[in-house]
N, CA, C and O atoms as a CHARMM CRD file, in Angstrom:
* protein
*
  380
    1    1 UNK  N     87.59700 152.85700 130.62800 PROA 1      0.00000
    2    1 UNK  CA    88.77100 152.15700 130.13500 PROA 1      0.00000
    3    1 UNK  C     88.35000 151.20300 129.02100 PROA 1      0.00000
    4    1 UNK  O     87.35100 150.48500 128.96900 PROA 1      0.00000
    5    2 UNK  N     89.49000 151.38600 128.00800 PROA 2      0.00000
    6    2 UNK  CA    88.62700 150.36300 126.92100 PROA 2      0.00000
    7    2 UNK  C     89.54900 148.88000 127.11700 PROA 2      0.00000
    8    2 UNK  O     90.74900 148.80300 127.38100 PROA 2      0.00000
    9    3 UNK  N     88.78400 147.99200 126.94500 PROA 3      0.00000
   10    3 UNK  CA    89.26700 146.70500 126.77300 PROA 3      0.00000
   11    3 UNK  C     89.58100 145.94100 125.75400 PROA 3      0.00000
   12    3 UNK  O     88.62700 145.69600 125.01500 PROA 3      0.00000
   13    4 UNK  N     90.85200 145.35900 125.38000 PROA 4      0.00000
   14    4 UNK  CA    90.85700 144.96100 123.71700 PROA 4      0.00000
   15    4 UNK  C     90.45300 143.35200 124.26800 PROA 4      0.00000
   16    4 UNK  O     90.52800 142.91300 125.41600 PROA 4      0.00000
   17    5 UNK  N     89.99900 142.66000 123.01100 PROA 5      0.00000
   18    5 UNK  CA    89.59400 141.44900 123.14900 PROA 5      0.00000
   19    5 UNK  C     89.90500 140.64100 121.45600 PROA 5      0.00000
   20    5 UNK  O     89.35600 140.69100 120.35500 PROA 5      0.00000
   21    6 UNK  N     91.27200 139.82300 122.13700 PROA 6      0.00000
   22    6 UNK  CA    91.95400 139.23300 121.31900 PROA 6      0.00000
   23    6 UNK  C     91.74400 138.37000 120.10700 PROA 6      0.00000
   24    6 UNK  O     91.47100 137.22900 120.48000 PROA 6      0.00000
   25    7 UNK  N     91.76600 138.47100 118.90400 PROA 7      0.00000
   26    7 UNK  CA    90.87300 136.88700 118.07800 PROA 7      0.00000
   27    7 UNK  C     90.50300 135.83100 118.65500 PROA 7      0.00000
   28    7 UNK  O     89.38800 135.38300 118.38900 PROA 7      0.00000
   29    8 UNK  N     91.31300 135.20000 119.55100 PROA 8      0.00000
   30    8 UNK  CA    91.65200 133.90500 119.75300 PROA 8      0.00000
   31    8 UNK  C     90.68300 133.87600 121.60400 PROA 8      0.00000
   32    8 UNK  O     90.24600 132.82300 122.06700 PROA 8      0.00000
   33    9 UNK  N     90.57000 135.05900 122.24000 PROA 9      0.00000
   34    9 UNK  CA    88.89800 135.29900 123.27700 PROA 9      0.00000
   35    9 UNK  C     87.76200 135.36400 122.64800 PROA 9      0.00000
   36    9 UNK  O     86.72900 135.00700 123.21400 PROA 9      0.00000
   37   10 UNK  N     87.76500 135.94000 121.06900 PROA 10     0.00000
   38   10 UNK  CA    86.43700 136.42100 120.87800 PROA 10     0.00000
   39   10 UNK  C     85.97200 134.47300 120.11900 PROA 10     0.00000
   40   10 UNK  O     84.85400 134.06900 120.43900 PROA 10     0.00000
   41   11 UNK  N     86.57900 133.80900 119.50200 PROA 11     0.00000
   42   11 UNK  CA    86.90500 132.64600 118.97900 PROA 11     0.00000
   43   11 UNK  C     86.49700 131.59700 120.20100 PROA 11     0.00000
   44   11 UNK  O     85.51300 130.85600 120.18800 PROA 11     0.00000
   45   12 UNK  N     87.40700 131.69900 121.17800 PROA 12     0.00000
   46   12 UNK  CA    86.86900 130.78600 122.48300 PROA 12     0.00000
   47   12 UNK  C     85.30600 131.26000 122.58600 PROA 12     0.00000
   48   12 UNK  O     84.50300 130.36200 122.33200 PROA 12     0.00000
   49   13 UNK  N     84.68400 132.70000 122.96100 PROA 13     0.00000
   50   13 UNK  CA    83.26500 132.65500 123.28100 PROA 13     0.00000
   51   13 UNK  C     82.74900 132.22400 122.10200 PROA 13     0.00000
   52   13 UNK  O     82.01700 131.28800 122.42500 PROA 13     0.00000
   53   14 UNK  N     82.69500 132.37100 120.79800 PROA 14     0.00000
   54   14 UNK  CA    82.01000 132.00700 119.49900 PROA 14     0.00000
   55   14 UNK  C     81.58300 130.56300 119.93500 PROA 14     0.00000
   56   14 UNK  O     80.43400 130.12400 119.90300 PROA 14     0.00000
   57   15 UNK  N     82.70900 129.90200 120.34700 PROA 15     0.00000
   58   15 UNK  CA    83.40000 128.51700 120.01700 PROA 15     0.00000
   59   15 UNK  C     81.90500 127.50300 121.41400 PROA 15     0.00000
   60   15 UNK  O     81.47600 126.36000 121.25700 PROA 15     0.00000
   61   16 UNK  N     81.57400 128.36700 122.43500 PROA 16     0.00000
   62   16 UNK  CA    81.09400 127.85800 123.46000 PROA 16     0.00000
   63   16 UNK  C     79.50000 128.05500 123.40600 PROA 16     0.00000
   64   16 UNK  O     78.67500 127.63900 124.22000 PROA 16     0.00000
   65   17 UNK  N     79.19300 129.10500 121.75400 PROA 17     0.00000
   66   17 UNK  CA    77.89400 129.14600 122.16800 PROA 17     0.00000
   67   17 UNK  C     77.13600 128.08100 121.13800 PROA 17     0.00000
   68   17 UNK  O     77.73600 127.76500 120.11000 PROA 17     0.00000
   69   18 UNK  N     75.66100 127.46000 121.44100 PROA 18     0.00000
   70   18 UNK  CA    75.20700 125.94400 121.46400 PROA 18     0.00000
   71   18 UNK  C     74.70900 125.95700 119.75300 PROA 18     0.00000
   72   18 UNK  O     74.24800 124.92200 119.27200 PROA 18     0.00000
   73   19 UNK  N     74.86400 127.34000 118.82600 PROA 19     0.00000
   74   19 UNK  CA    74.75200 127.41400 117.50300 PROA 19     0.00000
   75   19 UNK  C     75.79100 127.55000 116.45400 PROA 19     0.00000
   76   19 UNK  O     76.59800 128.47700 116.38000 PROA 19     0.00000
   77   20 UNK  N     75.66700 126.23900 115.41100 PROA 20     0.00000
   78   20 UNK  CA    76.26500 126.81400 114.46100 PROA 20     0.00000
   79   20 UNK  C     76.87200 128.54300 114.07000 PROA 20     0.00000
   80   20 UNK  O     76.11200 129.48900 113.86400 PROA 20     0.00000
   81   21 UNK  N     78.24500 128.61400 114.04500 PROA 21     0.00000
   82   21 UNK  CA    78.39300 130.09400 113.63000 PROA 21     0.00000
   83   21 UNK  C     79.80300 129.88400 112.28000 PROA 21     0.00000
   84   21 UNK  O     80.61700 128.97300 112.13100 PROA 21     0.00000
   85   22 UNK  N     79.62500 130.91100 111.65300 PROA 22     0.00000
   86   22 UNK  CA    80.22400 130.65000 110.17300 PROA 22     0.00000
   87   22 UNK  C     80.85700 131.94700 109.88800 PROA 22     0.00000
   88   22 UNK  O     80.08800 132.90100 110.01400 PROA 22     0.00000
   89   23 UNK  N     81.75100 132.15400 109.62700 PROA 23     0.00000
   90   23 UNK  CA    82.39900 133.65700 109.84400 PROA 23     0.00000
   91   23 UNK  C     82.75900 133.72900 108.04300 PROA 23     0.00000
   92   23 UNK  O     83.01600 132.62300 107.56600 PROA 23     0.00000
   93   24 UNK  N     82.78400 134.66600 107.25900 PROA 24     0.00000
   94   24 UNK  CA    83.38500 134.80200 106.08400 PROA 24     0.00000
   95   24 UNK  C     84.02700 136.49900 105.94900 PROA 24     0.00000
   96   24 UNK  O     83.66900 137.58800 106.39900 PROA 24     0.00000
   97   25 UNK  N     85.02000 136.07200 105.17800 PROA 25     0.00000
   98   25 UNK  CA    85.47100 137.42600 104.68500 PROA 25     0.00000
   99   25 UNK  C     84.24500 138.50200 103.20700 PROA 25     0.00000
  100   25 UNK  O     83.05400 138.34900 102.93800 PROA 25     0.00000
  101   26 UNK  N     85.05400 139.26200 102.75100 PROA 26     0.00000
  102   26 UNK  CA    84.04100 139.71600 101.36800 PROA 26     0.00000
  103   26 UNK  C     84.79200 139.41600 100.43200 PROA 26     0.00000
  104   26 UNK  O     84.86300 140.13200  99.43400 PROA 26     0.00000
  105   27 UNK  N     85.71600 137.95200 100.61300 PROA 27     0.00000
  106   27 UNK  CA    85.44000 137.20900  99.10200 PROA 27     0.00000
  107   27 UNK  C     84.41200 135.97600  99.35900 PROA 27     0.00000
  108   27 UNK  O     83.93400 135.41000  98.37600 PROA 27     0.00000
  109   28 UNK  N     84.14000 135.64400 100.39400 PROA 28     0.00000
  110   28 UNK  CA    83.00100 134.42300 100.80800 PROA 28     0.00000
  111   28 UNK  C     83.96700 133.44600 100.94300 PROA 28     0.00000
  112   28 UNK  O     83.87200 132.32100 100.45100 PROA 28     0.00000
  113   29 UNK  N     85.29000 134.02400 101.87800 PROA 29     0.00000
  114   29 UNK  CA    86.15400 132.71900 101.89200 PROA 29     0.00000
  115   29 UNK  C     85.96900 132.64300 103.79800 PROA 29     0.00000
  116   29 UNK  O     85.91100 133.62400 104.53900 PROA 29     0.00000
  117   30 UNK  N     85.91700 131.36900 104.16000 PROA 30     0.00000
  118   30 UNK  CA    85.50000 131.22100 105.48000 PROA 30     0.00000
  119   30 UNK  C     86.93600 131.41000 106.40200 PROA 30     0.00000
  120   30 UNK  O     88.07100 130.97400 106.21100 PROA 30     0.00000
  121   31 UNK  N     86.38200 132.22800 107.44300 PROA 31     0.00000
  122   31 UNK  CA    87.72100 132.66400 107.83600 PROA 31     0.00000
  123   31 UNK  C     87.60600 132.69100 109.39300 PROA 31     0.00000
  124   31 UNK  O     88.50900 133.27700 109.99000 PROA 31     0.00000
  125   32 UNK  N     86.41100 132.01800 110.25400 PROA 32     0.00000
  126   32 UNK  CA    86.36600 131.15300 111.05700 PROA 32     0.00000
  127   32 UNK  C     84.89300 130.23900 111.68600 PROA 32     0.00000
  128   32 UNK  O     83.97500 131.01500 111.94900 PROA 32     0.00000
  129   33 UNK  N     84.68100 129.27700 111.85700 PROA 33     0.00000
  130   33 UNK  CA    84.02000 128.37700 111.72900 PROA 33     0.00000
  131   33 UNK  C     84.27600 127.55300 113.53900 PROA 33     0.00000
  132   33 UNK  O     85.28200 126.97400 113.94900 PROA 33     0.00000
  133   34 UNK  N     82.67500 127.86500 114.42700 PROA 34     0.00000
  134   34 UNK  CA    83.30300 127.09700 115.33400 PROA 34     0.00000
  135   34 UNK  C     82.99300 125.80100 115.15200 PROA 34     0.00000
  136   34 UNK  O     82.78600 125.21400 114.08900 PROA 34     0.00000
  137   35 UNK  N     82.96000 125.09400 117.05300 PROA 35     0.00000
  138   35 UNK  CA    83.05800 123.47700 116.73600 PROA 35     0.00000
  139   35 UNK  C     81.66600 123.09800 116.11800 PROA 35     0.00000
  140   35 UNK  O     81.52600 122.43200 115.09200 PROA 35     0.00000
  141   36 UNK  N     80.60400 123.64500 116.92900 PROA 36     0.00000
  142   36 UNK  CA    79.47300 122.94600 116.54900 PROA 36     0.00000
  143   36 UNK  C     78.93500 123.08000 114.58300 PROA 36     0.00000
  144   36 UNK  O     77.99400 122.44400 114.10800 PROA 36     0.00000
  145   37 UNK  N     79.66800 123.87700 113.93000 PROA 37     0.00000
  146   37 UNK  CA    79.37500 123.98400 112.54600 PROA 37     0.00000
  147   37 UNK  C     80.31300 122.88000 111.82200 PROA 37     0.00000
  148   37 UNK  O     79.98700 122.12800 110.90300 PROA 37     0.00000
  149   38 UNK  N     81.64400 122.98800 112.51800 PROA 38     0.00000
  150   38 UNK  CA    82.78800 121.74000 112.25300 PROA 38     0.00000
  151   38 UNK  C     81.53400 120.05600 112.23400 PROA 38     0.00000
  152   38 UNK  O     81.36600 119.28900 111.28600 PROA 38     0.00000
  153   39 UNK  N     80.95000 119.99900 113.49900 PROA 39     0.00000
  154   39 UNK  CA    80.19000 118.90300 113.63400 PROA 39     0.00000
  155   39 UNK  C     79.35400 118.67800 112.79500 PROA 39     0.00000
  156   39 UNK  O     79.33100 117.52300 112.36900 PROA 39     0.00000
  157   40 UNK  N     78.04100 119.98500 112.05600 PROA 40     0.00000
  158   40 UNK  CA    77.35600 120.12800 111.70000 PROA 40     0.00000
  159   40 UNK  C     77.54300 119.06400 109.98600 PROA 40     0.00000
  160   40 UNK  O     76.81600 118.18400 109.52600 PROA 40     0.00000
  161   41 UNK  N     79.15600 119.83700 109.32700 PROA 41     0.00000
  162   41 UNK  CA    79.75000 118.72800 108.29400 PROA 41     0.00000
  163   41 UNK  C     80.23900 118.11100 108.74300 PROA 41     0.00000
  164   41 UNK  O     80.97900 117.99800 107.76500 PROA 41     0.00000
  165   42 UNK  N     80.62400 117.48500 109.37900 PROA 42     0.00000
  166   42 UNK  CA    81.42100 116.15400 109.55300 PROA 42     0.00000
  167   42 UNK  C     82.90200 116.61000 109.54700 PROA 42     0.00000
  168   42 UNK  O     83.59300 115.84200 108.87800 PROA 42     0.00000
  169   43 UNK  N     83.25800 117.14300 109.83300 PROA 43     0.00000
  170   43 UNK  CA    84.34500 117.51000 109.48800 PROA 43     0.00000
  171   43 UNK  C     85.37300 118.54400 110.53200 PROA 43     0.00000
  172   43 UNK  O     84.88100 118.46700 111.65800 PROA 43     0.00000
  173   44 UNK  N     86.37000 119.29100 110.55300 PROA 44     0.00000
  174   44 UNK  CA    87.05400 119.70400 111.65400 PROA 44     0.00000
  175   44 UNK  C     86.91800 121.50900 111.22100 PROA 44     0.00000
  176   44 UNK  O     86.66000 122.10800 110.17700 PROA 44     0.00000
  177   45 UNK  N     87.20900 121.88600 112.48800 PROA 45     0.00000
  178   45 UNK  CA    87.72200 123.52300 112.13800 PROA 45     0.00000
  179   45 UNK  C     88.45800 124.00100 111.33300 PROA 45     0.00000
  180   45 UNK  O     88.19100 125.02600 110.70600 PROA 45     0.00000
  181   46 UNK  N     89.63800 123.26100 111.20000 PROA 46     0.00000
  182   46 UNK  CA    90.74200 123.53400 110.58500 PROA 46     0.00000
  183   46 UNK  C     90.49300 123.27000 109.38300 PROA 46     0.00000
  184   46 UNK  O     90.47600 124.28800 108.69300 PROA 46     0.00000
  185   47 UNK  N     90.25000 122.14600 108.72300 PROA 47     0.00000
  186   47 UNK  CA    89.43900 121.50600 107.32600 PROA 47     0.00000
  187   47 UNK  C     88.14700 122.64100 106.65500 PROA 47     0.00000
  188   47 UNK  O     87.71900 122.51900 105.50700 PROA 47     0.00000
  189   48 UNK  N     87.80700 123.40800 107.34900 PROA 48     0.00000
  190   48 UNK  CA    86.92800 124.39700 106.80100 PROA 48     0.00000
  191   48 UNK  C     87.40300 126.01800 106.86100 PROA 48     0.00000
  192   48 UNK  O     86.71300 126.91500 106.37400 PROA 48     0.00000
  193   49 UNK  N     88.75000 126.25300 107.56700 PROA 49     0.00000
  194   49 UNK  CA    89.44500 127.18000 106.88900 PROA 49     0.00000
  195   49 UNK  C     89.71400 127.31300 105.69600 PROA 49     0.00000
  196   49 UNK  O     90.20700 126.53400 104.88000 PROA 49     0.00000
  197   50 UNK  N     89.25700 128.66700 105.60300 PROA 50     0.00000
  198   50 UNK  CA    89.95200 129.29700 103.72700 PROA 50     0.00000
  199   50 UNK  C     89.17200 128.48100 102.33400 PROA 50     0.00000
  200   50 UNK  O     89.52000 128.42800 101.15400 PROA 50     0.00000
  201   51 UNK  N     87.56300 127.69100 103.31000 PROA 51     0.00000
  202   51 UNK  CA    86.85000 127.09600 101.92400 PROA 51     0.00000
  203   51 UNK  C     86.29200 128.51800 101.37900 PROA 51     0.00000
  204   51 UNK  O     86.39900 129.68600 101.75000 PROA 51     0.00000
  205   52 UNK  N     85.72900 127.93100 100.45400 PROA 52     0.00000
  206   52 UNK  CA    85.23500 129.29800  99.65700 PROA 52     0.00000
  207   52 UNK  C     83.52000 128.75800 100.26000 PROA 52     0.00000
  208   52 UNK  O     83.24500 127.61100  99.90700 PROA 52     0.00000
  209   53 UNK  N     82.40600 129.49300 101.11300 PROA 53     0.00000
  210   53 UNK  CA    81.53800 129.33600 101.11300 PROA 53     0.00000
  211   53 UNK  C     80.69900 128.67800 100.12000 PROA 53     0.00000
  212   53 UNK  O     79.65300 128.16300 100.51300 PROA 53     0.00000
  213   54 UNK  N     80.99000 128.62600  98.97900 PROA 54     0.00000
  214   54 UNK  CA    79.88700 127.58700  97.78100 PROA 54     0.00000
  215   54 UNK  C     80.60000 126.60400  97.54600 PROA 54     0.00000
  216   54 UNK  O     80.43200 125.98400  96.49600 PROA 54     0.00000
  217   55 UNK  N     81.45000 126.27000  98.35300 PROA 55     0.00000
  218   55 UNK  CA    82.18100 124.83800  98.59900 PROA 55     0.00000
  219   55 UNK  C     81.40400 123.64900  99.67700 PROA 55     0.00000
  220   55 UNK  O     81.55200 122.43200  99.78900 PROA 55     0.00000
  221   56 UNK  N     80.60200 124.55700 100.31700 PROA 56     0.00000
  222   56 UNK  CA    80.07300 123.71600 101.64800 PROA 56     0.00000
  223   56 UNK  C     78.17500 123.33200 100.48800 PROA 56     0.00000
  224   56 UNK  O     77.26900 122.59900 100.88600 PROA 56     0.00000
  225   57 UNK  N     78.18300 123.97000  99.39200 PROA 57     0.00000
  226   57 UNK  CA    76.52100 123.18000  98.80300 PROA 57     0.00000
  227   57 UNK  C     76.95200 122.35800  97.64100 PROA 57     0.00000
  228   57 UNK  O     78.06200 122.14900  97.15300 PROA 57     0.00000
  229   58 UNK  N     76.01000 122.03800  97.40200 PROA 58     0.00000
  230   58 UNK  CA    75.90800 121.01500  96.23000 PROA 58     0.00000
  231   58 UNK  C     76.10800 121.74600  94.85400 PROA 58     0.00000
  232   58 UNK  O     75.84600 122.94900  94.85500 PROA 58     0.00000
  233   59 UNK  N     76.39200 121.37000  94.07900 PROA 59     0.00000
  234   59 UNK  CA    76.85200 122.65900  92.82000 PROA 59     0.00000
  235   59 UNK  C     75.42400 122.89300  92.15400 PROA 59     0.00000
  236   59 UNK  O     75.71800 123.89500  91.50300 PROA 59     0.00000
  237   60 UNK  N     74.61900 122.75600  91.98200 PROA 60     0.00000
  238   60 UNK  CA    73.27400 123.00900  91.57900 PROA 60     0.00000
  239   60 UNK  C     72.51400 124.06000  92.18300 PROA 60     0.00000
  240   60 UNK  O     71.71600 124.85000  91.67900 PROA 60     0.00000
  241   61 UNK  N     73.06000 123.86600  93.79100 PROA 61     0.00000
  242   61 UNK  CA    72.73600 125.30000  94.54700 PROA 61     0.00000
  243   61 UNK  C     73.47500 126.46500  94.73300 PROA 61     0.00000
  244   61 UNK  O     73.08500 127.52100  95.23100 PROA 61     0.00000
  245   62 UNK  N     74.61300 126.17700  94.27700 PROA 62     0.00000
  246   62 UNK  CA    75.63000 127.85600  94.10000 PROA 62     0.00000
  247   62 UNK  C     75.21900 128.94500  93.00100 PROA 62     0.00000
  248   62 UNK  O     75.57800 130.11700  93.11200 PROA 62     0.00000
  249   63 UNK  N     74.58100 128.56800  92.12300 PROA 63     0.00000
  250   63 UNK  CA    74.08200 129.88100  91.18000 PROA 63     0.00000
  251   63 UNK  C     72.68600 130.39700  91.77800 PROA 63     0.00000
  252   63 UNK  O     72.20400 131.36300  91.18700 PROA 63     0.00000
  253   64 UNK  N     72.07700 129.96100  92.70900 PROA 64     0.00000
  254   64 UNK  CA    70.79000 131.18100  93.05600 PROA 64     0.00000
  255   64 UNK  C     70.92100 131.06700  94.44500 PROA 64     0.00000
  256   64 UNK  O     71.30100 132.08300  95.02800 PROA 64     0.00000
  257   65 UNK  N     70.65900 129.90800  95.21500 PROA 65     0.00000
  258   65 UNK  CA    70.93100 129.90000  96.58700 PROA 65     0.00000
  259   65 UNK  C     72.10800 130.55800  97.23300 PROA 65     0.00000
  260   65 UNK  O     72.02800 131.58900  97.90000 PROA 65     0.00000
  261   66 UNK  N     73.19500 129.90100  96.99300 PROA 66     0.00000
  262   66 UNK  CA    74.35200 130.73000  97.99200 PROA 66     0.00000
  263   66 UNK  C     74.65600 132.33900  97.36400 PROA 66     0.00000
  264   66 UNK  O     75.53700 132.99000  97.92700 PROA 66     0.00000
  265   67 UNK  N     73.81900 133.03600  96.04600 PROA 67     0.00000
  266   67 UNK  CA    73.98700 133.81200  96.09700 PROA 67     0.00000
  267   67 UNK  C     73.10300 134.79000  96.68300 PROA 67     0.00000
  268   67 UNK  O     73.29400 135.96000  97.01600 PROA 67     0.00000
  269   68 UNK  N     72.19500 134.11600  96.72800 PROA 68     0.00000
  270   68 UNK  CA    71.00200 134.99000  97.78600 PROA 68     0.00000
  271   68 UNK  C     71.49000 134.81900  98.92400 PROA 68     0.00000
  272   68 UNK  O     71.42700 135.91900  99.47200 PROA 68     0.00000
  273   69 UNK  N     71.99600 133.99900  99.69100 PROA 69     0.00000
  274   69 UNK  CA    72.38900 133.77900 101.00400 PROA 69     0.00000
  275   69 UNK  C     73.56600 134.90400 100.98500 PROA 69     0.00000
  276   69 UNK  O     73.53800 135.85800 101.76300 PROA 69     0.00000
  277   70 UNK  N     74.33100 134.76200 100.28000 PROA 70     0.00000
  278   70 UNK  CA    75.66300 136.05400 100.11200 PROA 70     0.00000
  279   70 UNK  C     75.20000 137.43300  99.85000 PROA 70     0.00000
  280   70 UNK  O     75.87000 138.43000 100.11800 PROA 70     0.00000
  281   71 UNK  N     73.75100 137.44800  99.18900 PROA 71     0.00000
  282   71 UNK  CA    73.29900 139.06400  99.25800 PROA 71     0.00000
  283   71 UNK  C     72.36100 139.22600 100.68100 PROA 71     0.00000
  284   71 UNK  O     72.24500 140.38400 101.08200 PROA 71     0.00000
  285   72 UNK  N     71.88700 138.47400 101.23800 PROA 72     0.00000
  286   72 UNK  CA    71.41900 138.97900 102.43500 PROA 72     0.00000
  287   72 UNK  C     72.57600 139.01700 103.31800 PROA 72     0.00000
  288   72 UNK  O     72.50200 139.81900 104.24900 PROA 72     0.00000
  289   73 UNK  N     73.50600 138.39200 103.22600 PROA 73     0.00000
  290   73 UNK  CA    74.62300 138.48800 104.19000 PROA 73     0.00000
  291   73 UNK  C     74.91000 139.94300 104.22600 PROA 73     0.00000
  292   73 UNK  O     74.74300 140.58000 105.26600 PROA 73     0.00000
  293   74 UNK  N     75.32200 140.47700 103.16500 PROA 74     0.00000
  294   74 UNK  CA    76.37000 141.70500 102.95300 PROA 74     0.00000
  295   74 UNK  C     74.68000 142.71900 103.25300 PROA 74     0.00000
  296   74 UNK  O     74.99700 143.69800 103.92800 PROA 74     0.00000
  297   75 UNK  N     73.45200 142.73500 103.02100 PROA 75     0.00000
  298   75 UNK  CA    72.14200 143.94000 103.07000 PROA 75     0.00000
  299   75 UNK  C     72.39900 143.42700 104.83600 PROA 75     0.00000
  300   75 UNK  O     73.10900 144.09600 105.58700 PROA 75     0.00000
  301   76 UNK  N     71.99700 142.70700 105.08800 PROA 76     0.00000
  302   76 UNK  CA    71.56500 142.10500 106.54800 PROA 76     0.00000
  303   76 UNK  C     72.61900 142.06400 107.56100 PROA 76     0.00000
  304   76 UNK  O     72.36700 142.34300 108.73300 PROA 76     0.00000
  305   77 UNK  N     73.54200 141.80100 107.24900 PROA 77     0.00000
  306   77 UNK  CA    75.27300 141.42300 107.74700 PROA 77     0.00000
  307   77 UNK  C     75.24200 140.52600 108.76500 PROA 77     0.00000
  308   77 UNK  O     75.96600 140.57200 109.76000 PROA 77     0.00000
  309   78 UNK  N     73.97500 139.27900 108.40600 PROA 78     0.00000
  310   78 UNK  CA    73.73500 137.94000 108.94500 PROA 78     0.00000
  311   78 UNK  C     73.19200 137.41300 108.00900 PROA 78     0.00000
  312   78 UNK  O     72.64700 137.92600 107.03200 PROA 78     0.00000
  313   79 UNK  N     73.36300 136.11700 108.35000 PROA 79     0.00000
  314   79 UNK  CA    72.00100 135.14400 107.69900 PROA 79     0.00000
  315   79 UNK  C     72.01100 134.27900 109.12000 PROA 79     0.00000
  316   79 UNK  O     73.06700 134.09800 109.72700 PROA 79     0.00000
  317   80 UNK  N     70.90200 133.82900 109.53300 PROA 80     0.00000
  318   80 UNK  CA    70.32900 133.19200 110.03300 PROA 80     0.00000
  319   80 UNK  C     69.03700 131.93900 109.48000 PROA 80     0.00000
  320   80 UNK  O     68.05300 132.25200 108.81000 PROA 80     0.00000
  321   81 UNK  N     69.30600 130.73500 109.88400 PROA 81     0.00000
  322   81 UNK  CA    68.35300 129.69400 108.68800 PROA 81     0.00000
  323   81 UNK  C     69.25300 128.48500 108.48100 PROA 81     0.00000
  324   81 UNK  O     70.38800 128.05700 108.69300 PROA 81     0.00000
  325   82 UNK  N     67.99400 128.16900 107.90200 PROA 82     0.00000
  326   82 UNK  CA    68.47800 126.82100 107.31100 PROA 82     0.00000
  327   82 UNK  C     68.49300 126.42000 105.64800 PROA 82     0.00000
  328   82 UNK  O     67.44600 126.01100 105.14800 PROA 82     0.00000
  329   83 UNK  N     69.35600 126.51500 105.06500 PROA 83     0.00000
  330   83 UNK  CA    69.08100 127.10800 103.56800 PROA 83     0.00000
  331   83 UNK  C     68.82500 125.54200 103.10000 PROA 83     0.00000
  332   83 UNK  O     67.86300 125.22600 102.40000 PROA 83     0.00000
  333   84 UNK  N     69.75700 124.66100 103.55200 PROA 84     0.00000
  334   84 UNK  CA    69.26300 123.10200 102.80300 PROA 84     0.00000
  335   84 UNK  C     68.64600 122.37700 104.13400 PROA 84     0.00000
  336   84 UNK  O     69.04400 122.46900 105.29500 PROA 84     0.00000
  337   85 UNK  N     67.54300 121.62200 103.60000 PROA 85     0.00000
  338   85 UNK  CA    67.29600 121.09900 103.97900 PROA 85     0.00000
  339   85 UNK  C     67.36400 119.29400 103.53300 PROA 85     0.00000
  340   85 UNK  O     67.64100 118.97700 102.37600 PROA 85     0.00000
  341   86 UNK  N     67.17600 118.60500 104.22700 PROA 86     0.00000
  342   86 UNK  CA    67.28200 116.90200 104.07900 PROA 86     0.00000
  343   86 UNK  C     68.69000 116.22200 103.46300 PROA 86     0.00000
  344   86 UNK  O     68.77500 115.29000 102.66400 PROA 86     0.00000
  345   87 UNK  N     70.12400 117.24900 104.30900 PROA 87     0.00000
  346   87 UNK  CA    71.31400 117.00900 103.74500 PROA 87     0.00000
  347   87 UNK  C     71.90500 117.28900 102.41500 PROA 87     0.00000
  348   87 UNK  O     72.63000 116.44700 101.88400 PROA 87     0.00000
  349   88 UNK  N     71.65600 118.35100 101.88100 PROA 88     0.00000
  350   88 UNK  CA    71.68500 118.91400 100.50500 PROA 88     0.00000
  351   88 UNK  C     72.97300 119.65100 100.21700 PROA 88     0.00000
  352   88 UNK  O     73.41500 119.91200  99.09800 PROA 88     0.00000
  353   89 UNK  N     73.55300 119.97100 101.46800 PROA 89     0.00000
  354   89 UNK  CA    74.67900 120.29800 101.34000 PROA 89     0.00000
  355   89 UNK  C     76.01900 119.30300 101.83200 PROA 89     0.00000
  356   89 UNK  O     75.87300 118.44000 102.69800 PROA 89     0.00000
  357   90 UNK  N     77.07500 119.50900 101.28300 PROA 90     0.00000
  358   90 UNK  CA    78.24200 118.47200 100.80400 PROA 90     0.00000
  359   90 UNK  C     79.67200 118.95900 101.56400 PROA 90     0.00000
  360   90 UNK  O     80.48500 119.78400 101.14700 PROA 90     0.00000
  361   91 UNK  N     79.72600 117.89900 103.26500 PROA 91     0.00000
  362   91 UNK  CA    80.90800 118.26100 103.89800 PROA 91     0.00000
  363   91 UNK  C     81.72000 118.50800 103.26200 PROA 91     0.00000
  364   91 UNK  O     81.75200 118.10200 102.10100 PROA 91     0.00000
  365   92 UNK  N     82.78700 119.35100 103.85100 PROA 92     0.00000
  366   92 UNK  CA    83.91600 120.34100 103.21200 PROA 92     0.00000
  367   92 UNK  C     84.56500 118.94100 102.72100 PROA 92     0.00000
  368   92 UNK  O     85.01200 118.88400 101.57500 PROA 92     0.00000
  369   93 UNK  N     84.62200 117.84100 103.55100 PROA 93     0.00000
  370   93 UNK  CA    85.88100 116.72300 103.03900 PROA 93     0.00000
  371   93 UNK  C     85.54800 115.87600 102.00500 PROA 93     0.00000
  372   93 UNK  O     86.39800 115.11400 101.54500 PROA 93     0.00000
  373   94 UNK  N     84.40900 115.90900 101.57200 PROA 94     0.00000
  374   94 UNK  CA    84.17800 115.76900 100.12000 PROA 94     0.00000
  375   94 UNK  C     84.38500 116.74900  98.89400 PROA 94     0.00000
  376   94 UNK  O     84.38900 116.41600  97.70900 PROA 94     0.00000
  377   95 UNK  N     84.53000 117.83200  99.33300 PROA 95     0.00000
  378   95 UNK  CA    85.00800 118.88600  98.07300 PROA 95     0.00000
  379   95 UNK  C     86.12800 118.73200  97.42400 PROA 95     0.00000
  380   95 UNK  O     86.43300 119.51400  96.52400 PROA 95     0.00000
């Protein structure tokens, strides 16, 4: 028997596990984000709907960094890491 499993179940388990998780579409627009990544910027779930992923770095790092991060995404269909380090990237509520 197959089981469907609703956005809003698969969202609750995302939501409960103890890592940052960052969901994007294939325009690199974020299209769900749980709590602990909400925490990670300062900022809420809802407030990081529909950013455009090179909204969350510093503009100096969107022409090589977030595009390498966006080509291993789409070869890899993860990234895993820490791309800035020592706060280099710029909560959504400053954008």
């Amino acid at each position: 028997k197959e089981v469907a499993f609703s956005p809003k179940l698969i969202g609750d388990i995302l939501d409960i596990i103890h890592n940052a998780i960052l969901v994007i579409d294939t325009d690199a627009r974020i299209i769900f984000v749980n709590t602990r990544t909400a925490k990670m910027f300062a900022s809420s779930v809802s407030a990081m709907q529909d950013l455009v992923l090179a909204q969350l770095f510093m503009p100096d790092d969107t022409d090589i960094l977030v595009v390498n991060i966006l080509h291993l995404i789409r070869r890899e269909r993860e990234y895993e890491g820490r791309p800035c380090s020592g706060g280099r990237m710029v909560p959504p509520s400053s954008v």
